[in-house]
C-alpha positions in Angstrom: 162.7 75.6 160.1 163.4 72.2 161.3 162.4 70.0 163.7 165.2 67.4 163.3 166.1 65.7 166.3 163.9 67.2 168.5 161.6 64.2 168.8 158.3 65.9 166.4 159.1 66.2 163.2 155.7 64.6 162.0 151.8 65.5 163.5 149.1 62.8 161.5 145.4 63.5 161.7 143.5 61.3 164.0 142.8 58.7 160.7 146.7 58.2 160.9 146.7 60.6 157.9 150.3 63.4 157.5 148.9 66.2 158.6 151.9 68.0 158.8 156.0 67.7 158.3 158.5 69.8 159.5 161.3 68.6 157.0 159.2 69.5 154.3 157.8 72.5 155.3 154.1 71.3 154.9 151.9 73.3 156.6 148.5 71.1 156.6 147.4 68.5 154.8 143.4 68.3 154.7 141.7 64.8 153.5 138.3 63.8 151.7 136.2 60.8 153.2 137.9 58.5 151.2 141.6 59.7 153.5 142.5 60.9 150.2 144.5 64.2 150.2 142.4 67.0 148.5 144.3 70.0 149.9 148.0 70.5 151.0 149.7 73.5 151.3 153.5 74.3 152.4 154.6 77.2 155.1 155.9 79.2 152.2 152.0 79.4 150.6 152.5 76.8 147.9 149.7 74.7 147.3 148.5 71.6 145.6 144.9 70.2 145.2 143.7 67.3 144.4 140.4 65.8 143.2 139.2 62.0 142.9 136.3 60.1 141.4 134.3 58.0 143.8 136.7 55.0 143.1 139.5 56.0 144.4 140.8 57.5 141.2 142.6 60.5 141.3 141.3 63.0 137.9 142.8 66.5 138.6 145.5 68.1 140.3 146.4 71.7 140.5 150.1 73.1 141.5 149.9 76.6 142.6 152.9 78.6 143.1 153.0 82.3 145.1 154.8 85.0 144.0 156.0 85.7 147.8 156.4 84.0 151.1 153.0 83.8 152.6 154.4 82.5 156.1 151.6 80.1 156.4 151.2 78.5 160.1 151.3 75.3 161.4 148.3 73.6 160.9 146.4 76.2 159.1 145.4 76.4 155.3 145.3 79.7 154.0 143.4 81.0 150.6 145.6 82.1 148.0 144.7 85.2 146.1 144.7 85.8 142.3 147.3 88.6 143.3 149.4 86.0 145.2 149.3 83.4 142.8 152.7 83.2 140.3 152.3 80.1 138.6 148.8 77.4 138.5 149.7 74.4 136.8 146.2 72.0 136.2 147.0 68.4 135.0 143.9 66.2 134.0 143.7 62.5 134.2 141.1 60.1 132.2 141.9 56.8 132.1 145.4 56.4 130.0 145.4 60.0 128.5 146.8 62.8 130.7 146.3 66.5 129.6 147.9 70.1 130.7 146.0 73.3 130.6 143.6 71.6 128.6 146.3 70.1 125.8 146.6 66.4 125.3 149.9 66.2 126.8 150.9 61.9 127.4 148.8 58.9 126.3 150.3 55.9 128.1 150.3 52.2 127.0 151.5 49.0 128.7 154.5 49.3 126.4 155.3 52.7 127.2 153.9 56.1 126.6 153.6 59.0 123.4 154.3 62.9 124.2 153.4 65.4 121.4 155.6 68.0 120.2 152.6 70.4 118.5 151.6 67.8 116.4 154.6 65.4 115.8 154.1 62.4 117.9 156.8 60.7 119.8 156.9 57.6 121.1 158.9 56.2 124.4 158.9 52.3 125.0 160.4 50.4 128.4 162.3 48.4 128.5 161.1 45.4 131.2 163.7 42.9 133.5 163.2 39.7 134.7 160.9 40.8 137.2 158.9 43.1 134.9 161.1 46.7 136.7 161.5 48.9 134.1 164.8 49.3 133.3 165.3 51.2 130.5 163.1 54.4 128.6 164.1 54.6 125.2 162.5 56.3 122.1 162.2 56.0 118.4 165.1 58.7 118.0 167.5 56.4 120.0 169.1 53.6 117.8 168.8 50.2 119.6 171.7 48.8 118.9 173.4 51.7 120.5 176.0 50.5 123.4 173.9 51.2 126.9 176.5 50.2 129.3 174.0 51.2 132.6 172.5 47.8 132.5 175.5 45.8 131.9 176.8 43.5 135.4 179.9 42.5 136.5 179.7 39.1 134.2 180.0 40.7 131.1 183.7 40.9 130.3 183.8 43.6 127.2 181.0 45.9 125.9 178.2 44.6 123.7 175.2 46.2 122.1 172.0 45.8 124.2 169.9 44.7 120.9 171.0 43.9 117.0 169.2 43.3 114.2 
């Protein structure tokens, strides 16, 4: 269902929070003290929640998916069952590392990030512009010389690598 062009497609909480949107399909969107989200849920039953430290840090979110439409109303949150439930996915935040069901999953640094692959590391670097936009993810696997023609601009007049050595 949408509300396109009808004049509400948006309600917001009386903090100026979304509490609900129509183009989306999200049901209700309930905040913590902070007018942090901690619960939203979608018409079809699909939920996400959310936890945060005192600071403002966000340290857990959990995705849960149903196994069937639970029509969920307007403005209502509705418990999902264990029988209802098709998918939970929990990711875990402290401070640069990032974990997924409990498994070390990403540990980010300011020149990229490293993924594990069982226990084979791999590592992923930006690349920065001018204005410090990140304009290119490369890792170890990818030569650097190799031609990367999506950051070339009009002035160059024939292909060139991005980096030699």
């Amino acid at each position: 269902m949408s509300n396109k062009g009808t004049g509400t497609e948006y309600f917001w909480d009386k903090n100026g929070n979304l509490a609900q949107d129509y183009n989306k399909q999200i049901a209700n969107t309930s905040y913590n003290c902070l007018n942090l989200p901690t619960k939203l849920q979608f018409r079809q039953g699909h939920m996400a929640e959310y936890l945060y430290e005192a600071s403002e840090v966000k340290r857990h979110v959990k995705h849960i998916t149903t196994n069937k439409n639970l029509a969920v109303g307007w403005r209502n949150l509705k418990d999902i069952t264990v029988a209802q439930k098709a998918n939970e996915e929990v990711t875990d935040y402290g401070g640069n590392v990032i974990y997924e069901h409990g498994t070390l999953k990403m540990i980010l640094t300011p020149e990229g990030y490293r993924t594990l692959s069982g226990t084979t590391p791999t590592y992923h670097y930006y690349f920065r512009g001018h204005l410090g936009n990140s304009r290119i993810l490369t890792n170890h696997s990818i030569p650097l010389a190799q031609e990367i023609s999506t950051i070339r601009s009009a002035h160059f007049s024939k292909k060139e690598p991005l980096l030699s050595f």
